[in-house]
Structures are given as structure tokens and as C-alpha cells.
KEKOLPA-352983 format. One record per residue: residue in three letters; x, y, z of N, C-alpha, C in turn. Coordinates in steps of 0.02 Angstrom, whole numbers, plus 50000, padded with zeros to 5 digits. Atoms other than C-alpha are relative to their C-alpha. Layout:
AlaXYZXYZXYZ...
***
This chain:
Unk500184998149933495604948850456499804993850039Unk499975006149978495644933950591499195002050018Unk500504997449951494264942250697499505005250001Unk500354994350040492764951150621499064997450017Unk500805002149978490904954250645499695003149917Unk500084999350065489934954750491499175003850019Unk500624997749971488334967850489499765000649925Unk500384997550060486954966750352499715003150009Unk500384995250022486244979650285499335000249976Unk500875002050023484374981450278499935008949970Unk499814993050036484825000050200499635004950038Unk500314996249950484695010950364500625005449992Unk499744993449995485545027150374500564999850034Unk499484999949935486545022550524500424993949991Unk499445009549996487375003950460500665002350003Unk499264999349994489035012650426500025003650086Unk499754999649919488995020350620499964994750022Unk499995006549960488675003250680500724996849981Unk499655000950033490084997850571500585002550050Unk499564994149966491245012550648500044998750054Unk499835001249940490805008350815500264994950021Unk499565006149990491294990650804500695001050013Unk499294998449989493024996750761500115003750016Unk499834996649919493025007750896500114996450048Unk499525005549974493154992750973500534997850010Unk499395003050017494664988150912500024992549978Unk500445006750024493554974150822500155002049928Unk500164998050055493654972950623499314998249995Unk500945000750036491724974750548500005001049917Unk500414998150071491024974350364499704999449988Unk500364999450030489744977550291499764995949937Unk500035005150060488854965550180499144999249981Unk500714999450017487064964950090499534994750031Unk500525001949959485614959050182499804993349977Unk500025008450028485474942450074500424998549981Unk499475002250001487154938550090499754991750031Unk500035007749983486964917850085500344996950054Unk499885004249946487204908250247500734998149981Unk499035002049992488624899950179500495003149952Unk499514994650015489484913050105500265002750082Unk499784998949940489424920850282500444991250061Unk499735006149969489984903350353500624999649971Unk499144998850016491544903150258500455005950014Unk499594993049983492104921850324500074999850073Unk499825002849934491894912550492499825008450049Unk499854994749937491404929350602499804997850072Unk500015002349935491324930250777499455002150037Unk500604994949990489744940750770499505000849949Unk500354997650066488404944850643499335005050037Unk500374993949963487394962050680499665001649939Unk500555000350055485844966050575499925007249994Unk500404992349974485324983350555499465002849995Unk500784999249995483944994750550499714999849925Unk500254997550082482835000550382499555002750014Unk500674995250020481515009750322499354995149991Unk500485004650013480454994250294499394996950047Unk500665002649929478844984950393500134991449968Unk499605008549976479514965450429499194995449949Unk500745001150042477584963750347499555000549939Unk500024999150068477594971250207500374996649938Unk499735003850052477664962750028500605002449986Unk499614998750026479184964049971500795002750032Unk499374995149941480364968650125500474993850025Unk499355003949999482064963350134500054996850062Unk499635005249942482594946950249500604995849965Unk499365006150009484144937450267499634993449979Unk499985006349998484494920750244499854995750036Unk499915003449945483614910550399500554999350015Unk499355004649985485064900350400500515005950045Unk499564995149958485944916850476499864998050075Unk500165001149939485134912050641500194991950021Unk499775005349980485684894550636500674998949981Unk499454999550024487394899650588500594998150072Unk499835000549916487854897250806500595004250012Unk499654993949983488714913050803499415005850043Unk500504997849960487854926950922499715004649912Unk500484994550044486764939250811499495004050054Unk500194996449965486254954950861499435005549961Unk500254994450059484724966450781499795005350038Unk500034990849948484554986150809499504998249940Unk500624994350007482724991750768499654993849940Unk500305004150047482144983650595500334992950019Unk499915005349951483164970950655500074994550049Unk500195005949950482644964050806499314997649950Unk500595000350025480864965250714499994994149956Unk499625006550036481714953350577500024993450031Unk500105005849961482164941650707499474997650034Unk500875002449972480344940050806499735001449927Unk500605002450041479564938650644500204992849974Unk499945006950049480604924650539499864994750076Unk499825006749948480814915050716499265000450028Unk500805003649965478874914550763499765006050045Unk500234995649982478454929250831499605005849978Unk500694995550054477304944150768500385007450032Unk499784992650005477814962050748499365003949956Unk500824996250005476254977250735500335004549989Unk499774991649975476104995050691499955001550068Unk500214997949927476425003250852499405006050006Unk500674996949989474765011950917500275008650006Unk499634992750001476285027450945500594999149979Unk499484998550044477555031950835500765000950054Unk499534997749952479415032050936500595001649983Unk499524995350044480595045350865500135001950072Unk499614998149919481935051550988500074999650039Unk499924999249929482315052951159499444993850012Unk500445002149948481535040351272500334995450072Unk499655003549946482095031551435500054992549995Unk499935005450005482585013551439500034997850063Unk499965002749927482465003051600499934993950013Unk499715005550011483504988851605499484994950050Unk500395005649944482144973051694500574994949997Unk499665005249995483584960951665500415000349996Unk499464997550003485144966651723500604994449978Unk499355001950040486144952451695499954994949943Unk500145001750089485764950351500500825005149992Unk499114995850025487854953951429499885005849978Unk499714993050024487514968051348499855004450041Unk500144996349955486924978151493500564999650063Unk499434999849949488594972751598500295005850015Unk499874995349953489014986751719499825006849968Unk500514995550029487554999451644499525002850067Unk500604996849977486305008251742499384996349997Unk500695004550028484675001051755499595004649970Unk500594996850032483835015951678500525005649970Unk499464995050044484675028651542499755001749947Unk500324996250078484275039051373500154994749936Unk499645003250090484225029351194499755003549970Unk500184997050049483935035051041499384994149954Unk500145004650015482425028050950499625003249906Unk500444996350055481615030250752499714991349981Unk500365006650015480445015550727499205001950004Unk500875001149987478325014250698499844992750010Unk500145008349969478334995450732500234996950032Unk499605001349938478654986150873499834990350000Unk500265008749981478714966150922499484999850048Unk500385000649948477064962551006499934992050029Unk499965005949946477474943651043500684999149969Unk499375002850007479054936551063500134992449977Unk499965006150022479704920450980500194995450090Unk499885005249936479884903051092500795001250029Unk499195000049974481524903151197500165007650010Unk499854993449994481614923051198499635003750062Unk500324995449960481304934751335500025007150000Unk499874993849997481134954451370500715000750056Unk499434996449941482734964351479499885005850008Unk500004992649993482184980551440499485002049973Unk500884996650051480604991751380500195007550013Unk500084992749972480325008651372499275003850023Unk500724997149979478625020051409499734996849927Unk500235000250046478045013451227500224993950000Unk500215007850030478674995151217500414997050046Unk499855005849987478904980451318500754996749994Unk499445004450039480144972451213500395004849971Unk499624995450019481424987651201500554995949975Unk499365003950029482814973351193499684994050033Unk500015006349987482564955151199500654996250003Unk499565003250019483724941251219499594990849995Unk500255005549999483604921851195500844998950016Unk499224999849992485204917651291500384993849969Unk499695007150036485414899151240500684999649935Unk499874998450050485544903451072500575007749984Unk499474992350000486744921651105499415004149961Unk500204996150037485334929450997499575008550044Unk500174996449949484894946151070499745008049919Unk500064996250017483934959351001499775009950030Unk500044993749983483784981251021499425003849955Unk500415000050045482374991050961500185007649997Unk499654993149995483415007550996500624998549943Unk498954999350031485255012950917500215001750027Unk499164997349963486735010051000500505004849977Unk499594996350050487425015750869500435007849993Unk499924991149993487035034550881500145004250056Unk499864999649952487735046350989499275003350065Unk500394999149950486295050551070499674997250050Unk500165005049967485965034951143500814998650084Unk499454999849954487015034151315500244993250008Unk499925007750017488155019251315500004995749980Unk500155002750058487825016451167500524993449978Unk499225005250040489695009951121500104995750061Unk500195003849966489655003251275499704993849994Unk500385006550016488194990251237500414996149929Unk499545003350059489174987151059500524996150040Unk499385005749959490744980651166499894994850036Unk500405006249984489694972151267499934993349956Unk500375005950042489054962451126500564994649979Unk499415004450063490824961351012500684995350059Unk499495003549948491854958451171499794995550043Unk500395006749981490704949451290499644994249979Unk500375005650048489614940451183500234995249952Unk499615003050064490594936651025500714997250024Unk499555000149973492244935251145500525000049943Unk499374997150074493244946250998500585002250044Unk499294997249963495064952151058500015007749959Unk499874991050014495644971451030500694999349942Unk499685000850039496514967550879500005003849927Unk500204996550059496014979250756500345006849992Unk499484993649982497544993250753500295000749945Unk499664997250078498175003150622500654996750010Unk499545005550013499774995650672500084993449972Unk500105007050025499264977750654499915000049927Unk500384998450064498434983650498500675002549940Unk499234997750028500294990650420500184991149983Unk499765004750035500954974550429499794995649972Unk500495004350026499504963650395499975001249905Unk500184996050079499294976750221500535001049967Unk499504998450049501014977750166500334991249977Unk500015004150005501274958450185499524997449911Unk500225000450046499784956650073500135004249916Unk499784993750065500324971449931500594994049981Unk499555003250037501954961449909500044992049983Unk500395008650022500894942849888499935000649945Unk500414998750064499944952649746500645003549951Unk499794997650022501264962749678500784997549960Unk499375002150012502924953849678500565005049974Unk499354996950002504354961349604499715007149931Unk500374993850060503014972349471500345006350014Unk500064991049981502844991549458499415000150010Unk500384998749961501784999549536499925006849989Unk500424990050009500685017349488499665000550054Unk500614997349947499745028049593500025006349979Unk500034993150032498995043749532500025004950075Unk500014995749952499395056649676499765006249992Unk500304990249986498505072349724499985004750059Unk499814995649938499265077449883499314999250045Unk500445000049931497525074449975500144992550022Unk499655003349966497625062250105499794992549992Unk500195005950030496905046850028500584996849966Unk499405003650039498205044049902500575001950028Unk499424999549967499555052450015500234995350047Unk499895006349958499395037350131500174995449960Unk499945004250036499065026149999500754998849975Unk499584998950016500675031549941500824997750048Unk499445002249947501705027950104499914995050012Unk499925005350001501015013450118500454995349970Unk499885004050048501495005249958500675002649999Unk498974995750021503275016349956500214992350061Unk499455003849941503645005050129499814993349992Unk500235005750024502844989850054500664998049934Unk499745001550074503764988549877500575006849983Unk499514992750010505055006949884499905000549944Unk500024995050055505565010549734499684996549912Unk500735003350058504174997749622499645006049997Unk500514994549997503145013349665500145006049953Unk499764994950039503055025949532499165005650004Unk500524997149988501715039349577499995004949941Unk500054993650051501005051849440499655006450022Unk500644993149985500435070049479499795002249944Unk500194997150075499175077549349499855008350033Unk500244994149976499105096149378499415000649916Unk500414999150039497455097549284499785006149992Unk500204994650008497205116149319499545002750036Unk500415000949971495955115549436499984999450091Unk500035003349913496795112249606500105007950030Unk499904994649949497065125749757500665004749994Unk499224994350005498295140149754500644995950035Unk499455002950001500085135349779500004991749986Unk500055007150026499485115849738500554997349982Unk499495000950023500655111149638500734999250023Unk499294998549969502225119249716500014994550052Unk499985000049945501675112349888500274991949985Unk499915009050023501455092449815500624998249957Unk499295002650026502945091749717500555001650050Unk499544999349943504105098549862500004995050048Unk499995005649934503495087749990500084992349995Unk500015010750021503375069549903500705001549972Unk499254999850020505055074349810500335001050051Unk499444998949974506195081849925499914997050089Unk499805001749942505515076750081500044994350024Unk500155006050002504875061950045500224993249960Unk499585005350048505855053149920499554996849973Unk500705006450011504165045649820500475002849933Unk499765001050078504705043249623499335004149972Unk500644996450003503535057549567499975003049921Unk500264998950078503005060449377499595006350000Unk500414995850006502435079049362499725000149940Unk500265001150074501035079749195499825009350017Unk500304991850001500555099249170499525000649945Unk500435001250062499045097049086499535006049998Unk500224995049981498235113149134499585002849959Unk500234997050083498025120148959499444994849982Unk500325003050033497255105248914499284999050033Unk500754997549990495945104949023499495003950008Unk500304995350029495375119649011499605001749945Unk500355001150101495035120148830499514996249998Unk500585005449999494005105448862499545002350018Unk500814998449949492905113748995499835006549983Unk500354993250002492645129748910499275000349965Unk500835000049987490935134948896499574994450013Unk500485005949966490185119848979499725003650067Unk500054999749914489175121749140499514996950022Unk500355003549956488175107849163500454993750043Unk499755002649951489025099349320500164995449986Unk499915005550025488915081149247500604999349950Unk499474998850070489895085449090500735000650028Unk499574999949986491025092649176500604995350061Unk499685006049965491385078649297500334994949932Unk499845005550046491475067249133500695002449972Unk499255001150043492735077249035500335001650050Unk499345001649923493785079449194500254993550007Unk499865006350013493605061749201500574996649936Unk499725001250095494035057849026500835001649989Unk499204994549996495575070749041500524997950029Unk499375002349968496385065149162500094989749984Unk499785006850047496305044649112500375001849957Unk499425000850083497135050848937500585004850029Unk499484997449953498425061549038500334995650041Unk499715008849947498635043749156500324997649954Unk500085008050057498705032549013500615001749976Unk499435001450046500005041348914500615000250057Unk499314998149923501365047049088499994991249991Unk499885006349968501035027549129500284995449969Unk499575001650045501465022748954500665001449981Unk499284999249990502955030148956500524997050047Unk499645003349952503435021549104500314991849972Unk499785005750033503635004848986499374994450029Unk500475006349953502714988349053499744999550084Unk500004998349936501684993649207499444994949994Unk500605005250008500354978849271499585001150070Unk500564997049963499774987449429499835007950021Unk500224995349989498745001649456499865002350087Unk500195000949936498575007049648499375007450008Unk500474993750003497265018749703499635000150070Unk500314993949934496605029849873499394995850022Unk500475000549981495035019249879499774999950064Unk500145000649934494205019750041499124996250007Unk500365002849962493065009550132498985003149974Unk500694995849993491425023450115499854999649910Unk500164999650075491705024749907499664991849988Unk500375006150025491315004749886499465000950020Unk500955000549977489715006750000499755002449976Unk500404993850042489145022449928499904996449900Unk500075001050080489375013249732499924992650001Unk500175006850018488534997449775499405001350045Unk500594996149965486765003349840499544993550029Unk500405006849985485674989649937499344997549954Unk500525003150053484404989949798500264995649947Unk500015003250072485354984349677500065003149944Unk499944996750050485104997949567500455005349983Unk499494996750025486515009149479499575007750036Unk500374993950007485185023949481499805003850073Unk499934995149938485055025049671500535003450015Unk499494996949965486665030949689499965007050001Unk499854991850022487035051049703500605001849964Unk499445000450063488595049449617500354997150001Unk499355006849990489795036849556500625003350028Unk499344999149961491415037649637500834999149958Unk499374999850034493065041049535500394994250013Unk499395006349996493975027349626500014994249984Unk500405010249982492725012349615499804999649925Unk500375004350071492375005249442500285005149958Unk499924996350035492985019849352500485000249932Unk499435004450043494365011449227499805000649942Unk500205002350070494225010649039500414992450006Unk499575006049985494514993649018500544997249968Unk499484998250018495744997648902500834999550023Unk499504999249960496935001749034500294994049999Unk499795005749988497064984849093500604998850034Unk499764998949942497724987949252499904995350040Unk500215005849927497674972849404500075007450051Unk499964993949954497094985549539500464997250078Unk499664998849935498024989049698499485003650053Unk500064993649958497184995849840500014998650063Unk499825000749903497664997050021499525002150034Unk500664995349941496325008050086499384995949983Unk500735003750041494974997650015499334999750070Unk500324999849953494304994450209500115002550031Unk499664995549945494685007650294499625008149979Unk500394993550015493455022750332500535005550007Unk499714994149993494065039350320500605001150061Unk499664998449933494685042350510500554993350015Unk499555007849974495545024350524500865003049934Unk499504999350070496455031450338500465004350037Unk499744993249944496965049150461500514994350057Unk499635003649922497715035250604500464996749940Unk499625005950028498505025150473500705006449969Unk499724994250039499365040550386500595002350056Unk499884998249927500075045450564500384993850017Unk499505007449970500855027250606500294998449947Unk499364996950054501715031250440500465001949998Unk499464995749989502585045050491499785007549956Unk500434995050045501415056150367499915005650061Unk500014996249944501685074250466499205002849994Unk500494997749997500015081450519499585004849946Unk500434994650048499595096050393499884996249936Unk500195004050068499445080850264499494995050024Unk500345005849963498585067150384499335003049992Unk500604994949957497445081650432499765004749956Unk500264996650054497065089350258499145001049989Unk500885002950017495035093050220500024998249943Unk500025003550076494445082250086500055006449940Unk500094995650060494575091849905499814994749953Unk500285002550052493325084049763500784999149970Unk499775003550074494025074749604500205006049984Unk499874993650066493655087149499500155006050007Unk499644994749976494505099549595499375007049994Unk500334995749990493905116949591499245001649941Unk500524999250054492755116349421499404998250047Unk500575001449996491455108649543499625005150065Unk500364995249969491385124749664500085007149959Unk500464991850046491105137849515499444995349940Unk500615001450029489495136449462500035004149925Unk499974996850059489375138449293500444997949954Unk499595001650041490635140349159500945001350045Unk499334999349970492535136749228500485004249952Unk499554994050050493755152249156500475000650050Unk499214999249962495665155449207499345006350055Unk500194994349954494785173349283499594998050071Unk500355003849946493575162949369500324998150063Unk499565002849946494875152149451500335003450024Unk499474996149926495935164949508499615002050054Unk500284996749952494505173449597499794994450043Unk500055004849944494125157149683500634996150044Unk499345000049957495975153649723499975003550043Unk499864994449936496055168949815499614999650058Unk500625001049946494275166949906500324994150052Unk500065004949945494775148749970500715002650024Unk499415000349944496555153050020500095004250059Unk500064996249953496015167250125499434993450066Unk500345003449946494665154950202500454993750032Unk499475005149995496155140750214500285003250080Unk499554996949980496985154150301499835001450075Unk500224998949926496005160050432499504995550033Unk500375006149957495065142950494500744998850024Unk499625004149965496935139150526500275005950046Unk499814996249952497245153550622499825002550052Unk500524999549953495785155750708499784991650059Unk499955007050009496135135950745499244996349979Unk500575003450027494485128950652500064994449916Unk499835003150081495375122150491499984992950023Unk499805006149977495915106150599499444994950053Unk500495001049948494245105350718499414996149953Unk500575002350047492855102450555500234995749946Unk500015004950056492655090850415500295004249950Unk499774998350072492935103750266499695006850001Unk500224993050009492745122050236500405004149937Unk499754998350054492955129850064499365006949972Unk500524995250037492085144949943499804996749932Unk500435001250069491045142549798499755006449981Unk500494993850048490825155649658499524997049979Unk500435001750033489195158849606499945003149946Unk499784995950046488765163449435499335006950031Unk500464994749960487835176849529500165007950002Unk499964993549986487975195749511499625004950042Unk500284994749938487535210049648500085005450009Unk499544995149985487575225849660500145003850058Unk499595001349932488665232549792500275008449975Unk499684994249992489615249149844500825000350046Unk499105000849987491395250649877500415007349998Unk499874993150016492075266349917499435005649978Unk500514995250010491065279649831499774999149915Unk500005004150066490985267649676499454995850023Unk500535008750016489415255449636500354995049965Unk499595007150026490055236749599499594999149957Unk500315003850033489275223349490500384994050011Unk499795006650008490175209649551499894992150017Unk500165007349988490185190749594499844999450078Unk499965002149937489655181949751500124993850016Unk499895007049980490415170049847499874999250083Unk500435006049945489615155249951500514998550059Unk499475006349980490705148950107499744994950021Unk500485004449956490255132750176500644996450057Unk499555003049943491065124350313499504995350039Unk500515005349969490195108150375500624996050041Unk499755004649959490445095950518499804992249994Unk500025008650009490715076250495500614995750013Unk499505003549996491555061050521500154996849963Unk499615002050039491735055650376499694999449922Unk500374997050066490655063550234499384997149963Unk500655004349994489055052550226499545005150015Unk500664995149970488055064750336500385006350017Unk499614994449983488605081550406499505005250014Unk500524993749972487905099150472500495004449985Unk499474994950026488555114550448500275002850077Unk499584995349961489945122650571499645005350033Unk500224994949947489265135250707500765001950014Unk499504996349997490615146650668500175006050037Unk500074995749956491065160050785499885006949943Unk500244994250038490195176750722500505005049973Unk499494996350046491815186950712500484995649969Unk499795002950057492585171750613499705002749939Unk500574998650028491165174550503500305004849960Unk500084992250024491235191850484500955002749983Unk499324998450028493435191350460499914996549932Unk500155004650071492985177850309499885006249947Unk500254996750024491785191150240500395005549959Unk499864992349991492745206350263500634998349954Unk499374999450047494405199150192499894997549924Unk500045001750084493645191050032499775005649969Unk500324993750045492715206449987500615005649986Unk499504995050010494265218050019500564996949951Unk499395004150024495595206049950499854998249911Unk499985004950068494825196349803499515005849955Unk500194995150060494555209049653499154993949971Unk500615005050027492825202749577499535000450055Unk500665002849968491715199049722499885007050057Unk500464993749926490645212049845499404996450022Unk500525003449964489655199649918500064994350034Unk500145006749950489735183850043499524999350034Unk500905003949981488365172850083500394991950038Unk499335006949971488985155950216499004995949982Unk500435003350015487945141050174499864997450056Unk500365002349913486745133050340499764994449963Unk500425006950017486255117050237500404992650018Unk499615003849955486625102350331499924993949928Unk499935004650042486855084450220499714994450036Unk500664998750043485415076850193499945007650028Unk500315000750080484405085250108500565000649962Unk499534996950010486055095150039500744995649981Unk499495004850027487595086649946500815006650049Unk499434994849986489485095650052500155002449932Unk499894996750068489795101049866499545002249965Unk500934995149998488645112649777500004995149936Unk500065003850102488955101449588500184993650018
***
């Protein structure tokens, strides 16, 4: 990437929207740990370096700072919230508890209109703020532009130097002009160009695939969702027919599955496609298990020795390619440091026996979710694949609670394809992040006719996000709702009961296992 702003992470909630908004820009951004060494960042040459917020006090033992040297790096630098606080403390200044706490809403009112990032803004407008400490003196060379009813020093700059700090988030959308002040920064300040296009990004990424790859073969385990279905067009128009993709039907995926992914990469798509029918086999594995973990592992497990042998058959293969995206590295490299913060490792990232001994491939590696959806699309990838909702790894074993049984899975086949069915008819399938059922191992009793039940109940959930980090749940229209209800209970033998899940993510994982 010629032209990139680099943002450390002081491990705030919001670094990947800051991230996102950059390349809304049409700026590349990454993400990089908060004591990333001066001249490490000096050799990646950016045109920007943006700090972010945290949970931390700039005062307290033990709270994460850069590298000085980031500030004498004579690139601009920009800090949101913890931040700026960072910058007025290492550079000579003093940062306090504030005497009032400043969560949400508050007005901003620009005193120094022409500080760049406020170019053709309002002098007074809504930000968003979550901070208890504030800068109460400013370092030498720095002045205020903005305050709000609670602080002075809402945003500073020191113009000499380009260093400019925010004690709000641009970031979020609740802040007005938010992306606004970001462009400001990456376009006025940093003077970045609009170069950051899934187009550019095609030829930039298939250039590189055939540096690394040469005249090899080339795997990719396919599963019809839209991670590795890109991944897949990529590398097909990179290297054609080096590409040898494997499907594992493990037993576990969505009604018609199977049929749908072998039709479309075969016949419509011309991809070199290896069907494995391992169905039986995993099954057997996962019978009577039902603690969630396990069953991620031998899923895991299952399908590697289902990879290993299809790939062996293929004769001398030396690269592996794989779906990764942008959100799985962040999420499985935690700013502490420690393995144990994570919530769960990620199938794509580290996951290898080293056995294999695979040189990895991966195209999506920087590229969040929605950039993967644009890239899929300047493919030629038709919409009902671009525009798929995510589906877990471990396929359906991780929305029945409990023990996974053929009977099981049919009754949850049926549940999600009715809910498949009518989000796309009601048009809501294509509007939200992901909407699916989950059996519980839950019994109820129920009346049906002039018959008492005893049967199962199932969960729906349907959440909204951009790209599975955070999320809320769908405000579904009531007679959606109530057609969901009405057709799983009449339709799917087994269940007399629906229950829709309202738990937004945090606290709440989009998957119940």
C-alpha cells in the first residue's frame, strides 16, 4: 500500500471504526499495537499516525504509551480521547480526573475555526464523548480550537508540528461530521490521495498472489459463504486453473447447501471443485457431546483430516489459500498480549497443524468484511453470494444446543430455511447483518389442535452490524415476527414454541455456542 495511515491501539472499543472510517476515505489504514517501535513505524513510511482511545488513566501505573519517538516521527498524529491525553502528558502537559464524568451527547464549539480539521464545519455541533479525564494544561507550542460545557481543551492542536488532538470520537456515528473531521485530517493534513479502491486493490492483490505463488498449486477450502467465495475469484483470475478448491460437506451446513455450492462454482463458475462427503463422519464424532468447545475442536479436527487427505490426493500441493479477513487477525492478537483475552480463536488465523506444511495464501488478509462484499462485486460475484449472512465454522452444531442428532438437524434445517425465506421476502434478509434459529434443548408444553405437545423450542435471532464486532438486535416488524412464529410452529414437526432473541453484542456473543 503506497499511501496509508497507521492507528495504534491503546485497546478501545472503537479502533477498528476509526480504522473503517479512514477507508471510507478512500485512504488505506492499519492497525498496529500501541508499542509498535518508532522505527518500525518509520520504515512503513505513513502519511498519518492516529492514536486511539482506551480504558486507561495516562497516570496510572502501568498504562499503555507509545514510543515518544512517534511524535518526532514529522508525520501529522492525531489522538481521539485517551489519546490526545497521551499526547499532553508524554509532551509536558498534565491530564486530571475530571471533577464530571462526560458520557454522550454534548455540544462542541469550534473557538478556532481555521484549525484543518474543522475546514468547512459549523462552529458549534453534537460529538460523541466517553472519557473521566481530561487535559488540564496543555503542552508548550499547543493551543485549544474547541471545548465543550465540561472541557476547555475538547481538541487541541500544535500546528507547527501537524500534531492535533480530540477528546471526543469522530469515529462514531453519533458524533456529527464525524467522517468529515477524519478527511479533514487524512486528506488535509496528511495530504493522502483517494486511492484506496477495491479496484486498485484487484490488481495490486493479484500481482502480488502470482510474486508468491508462481507457477504452484493452489488450495482453498470453499464453503460457499462469502469469504472464501471471493477469495476464490480472486485467486481463479490471479493463477486460473493453479486453483484447486475443496468442498467438505461435513453435515452440518443449511438445507439445500450442498446442491446450491456445487452448482454454482461448477457449472457457473468454472472453479476446479473437489466435493469430500464427510457427513457420516462427522457425525459419529459429535454424538453425544454437548459441550460447545469440544465440539468446535472435533469439527476442527474433522475437517483438517478430511483437508489433508482430498489435498493429498491432489499430489505435491505447497500453497494453502484461505478467506482470512482483516477483523479475524485483530480479534486473535489481543492488545494485552495474552492468548486468554480472546473470546474465541478464529479458524482461519493460526489454526494449521504444522504438519500440513502449507506456505499460506491469503488475499483477504486486510480487508474488513464490507470492503470483502465490494471486492466480491468488482469480481463479477452475483449478489445472492456477495450478499450472503455470515454462517459459523462449525456450521449448524453451534446453533443446537446440546447434543447434535440427524433429527435435530432436520428440525433446524427446516426452522432456518423458513426464516431464510421470509427475511427475503419480506426484504430484511439483505437489509441486516445475520438472522438464523437456534434449537434449544428446551421442552414446552404446548397445544395443537385438540392435542397437548411436548416439544422443542426454537430461538430466532436476527442482529444488526457492520461487520460482527458489535451489533444489536433487528427491530423487526411485528407481523414479520409473528409470520416467523406461525410458520415454524405449523411447518417444522418437533417445535410448538418460538422465542426471538433482544440481546445486543456486548454483553451477548451473535452465536449462542
Amino acid at each position: 500500500m503506497n499511501e496509508q495511515i497507521v492507528i495504534l491501539d491503546f485497546g478501545s472499543q472503537y479502533t477498528q471504526l476509526i480504522a473503517r472510517r479512514v477507508r471510507e476515505c478512500a485512504v488505506y489504514s492499519q492497525i498496529l499495537p500501541y508499542n509498535t517501535p518508532a522505527s518500525r513505524l518509520r520504515a512503513l513510511a505513513p502519511k498519518g499516525i492516529i492514536l486511539s482511545g482506551g480504558p486507561a488513566s495516562v497516570y496510572s501505573a502501568g498504562a499503555p504509551k507509545p514510543d515518544r519517538e512517534v511524535f518526532e516521527l514529522g508525520v501529522p498524529v492525531l489522538g481521539i480521547c485517551y489519546g490526545l491525553q497521551l499526547m499532553a502528558d508524554i509532551l509536558g502537559g498534565a491530564v486530571e480526573p475530571g471533577q464530571k464524568r462526560e458520557y454522550g451527547k454534548s455540544t462542541l464549539t469550534v473557538t478556532e475555526p481555521d484549525c484543518p480539521l474543522f475546514a468547512g464545519l459549523p462552529r458549534s455541533f453534537t460529538v460523541w464523548n466517553s472519557h473521566g479525564d481530561k487535559p488540564t494544561r496543555l503542552p508548550r507550542g499547543f493551543r485549544p480550537v474547541a471545548g465543550t460545557e465540561n472541557s476547555e481543551f475538547a481538541a487541541i492542536e500544535h500546528r507547527q508540528k501537524r500534531l492535533f488532538g480530540l477528546q471526543f470520537h469522530p469515529e462514531v456515528v453519533h458524533t456529527a461530521y464525524g467522517k468529515k473531521i477524519i478527511s479533514n485530517f487524512v486528506h488535509g493534513v496528511c495530504g493522502c490521495g483517494r486511492t484506496w479502491t477495491m479496484r486498485n486493490y484487484i490488481a495490486q492483490a493479484i500481482e502480488q498472489i502470482r510474486a508468491q505463488v508462481g507457477t504452484e498449486q493452489v488450495i482453498l477450502g470453499l464453503s460457499g459463504g462469502v469469504d472464501s467465495s471471493v477469495a476464490a475469484a480472486l485467486l481463479q483470475r490471479a493463477v486460473g486453473d493453479q486453483l484447486k478448491c475443496i468442498f467438505v460437506n461435513n453435515g452440518l451446513l443449511r438445507a439445500r447447501e450442498p446442491e446450491l455450492v456445487r452448482e454454482f462454482f461448477t457449472s457457473r463458475f468454472k472453479l476446479n471443485l473437489i466435493y469430500e462427503d464427510a457427513s457420516a463422519l462427522f457425525l459419529k464424532r459429535l454424538r453425544g457431546v454437548t459441550d460447545p468447545e469440544r465440539k468446535r475442536k472435533i469439527i476442527g479436527r474433522t475437517f483438517i483430516e478430511v483437508f489433508s487427505a482430498a489435498a493429498k490426493r491432489l499430489g505435491k500441493v505447497r500453497f494453502l489459500a484461505q478467506g482470512t479477513t482483516y477483523p479475524d487477525v485483530i480479534e486473535s492478537v489481543p492488545i494485552s498480549g495474552n492468548p486468554a483475552a480472546l473470546i474465541k480463536s478464529h479458524h482461519n488465523v493460526g489454526g494449521l497443524p504444522a504438519k500440513m506444511r502449507f506456505e499460506l495464501v491469503e488475499p483477504l488478509r486486510c480487508l474488513f468484511k464490507d470492503e470483502v462484499r465490494r471486492l466480491g462485486l468488482e469480481l463479477g460475484l452475483p449478489e445472492q453470494i456477495v450478499w450472503r449472512q455470515p454462517f459459523p465454522g462449525p456450521g449448524l452444531a453451534v446453533r443446537i444446543i446440546g447434543e447434535v442428532t440427524p433429527a435435530r438437524l432436520e428440525i433446524l434445517r427446516k426452522a432456518d430455511w423458513i426464516i431464510i425465506e421470509e427475511m427475503k421476502a419480506n426484504g430484511w434478509y439483505y437489509k441486516i447483518w445475520q438472522s438464523f434459529a437456534v434449537l434449544l434443548p428446551v421442552r414446552t408444553v404446548g397445544v395443537m389442535g385438540d392435542e397437548r405437545t411436548y416439544d422443542y423450542t426454537v430461538a430466532v435471532r436476527a442482529v444488526e452490524s457492520q461487520d460482527g464486532m458489535t451489533a444489536d438486535w433487528a427491530r423487526l416488524p411485528h407481523k414479520l415476527m409473528e409470520r416467523l412464529a406461525s410458520r415454524i410452529i405449523n411447518e417444522v414437526k418437533g417445535v410448538n414454541r418460538v422465542v426471538f432473541d433482544i440481546t445486543s453484542k456486548p454483553p451477548g456473543t451473535i452465536e449462542w455456542e
